[in-house]
N, C-alpha and C positions, 0 to 999 in steps of 0.2 A: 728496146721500147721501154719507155721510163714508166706507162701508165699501166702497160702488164705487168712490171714489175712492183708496181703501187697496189696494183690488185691483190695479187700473191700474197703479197704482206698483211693487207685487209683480212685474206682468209684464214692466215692463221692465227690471225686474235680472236679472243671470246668476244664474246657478247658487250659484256660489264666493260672491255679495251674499246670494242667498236662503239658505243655511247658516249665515253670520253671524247674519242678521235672525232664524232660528231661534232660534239656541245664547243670542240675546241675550232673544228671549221665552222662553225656558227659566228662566232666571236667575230674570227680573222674575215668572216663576209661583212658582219655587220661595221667593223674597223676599215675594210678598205671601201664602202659606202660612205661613209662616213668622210673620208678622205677626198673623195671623188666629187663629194658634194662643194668641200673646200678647196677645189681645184689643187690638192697637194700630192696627187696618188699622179706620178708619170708612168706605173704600168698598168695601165688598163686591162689588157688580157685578164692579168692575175684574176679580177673577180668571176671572170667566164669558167677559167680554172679548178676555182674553189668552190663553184655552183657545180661543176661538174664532180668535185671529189664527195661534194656532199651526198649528190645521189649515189655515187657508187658503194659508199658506204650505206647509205642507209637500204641499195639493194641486196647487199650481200648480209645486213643483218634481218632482212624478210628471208633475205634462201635459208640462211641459218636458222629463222623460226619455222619455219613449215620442215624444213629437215629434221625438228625436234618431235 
């Protein structure tokens, strides 16, 4: 499974790595919206994707703060 294994990875970075890995799927959401709007993005998925790795990160840095 590619997204437990996406997870895994999430949990062993700190904090300071999990707000990068955010700000940077932030970006690549607002970049493939942007594409979408210009009819040049042929994979669609992708942004479904990237909405979802967004929360997975920013859930595992809520577990990481209440863990603190």
């Amino acid at each position: 499974m590619k997204t437990t294994k996406y997870v895994e990875d999430l949990r062993t970075k700190s904090i300071a790595e999990l707000d990068e890995e955010l700000v940077a799927a932030k970006k690549e959401l607002f970049n493939l919206r942007f594409q979408n709007a210009t009819n040049q993005l042929d994979n669609t998925s992708r942004i479904k994707e990237v909405r979802r790795n967004i929360a997975r990160i920013q859930g595992i840095i809520a577990e990481q703060n209440s863990a603190e």
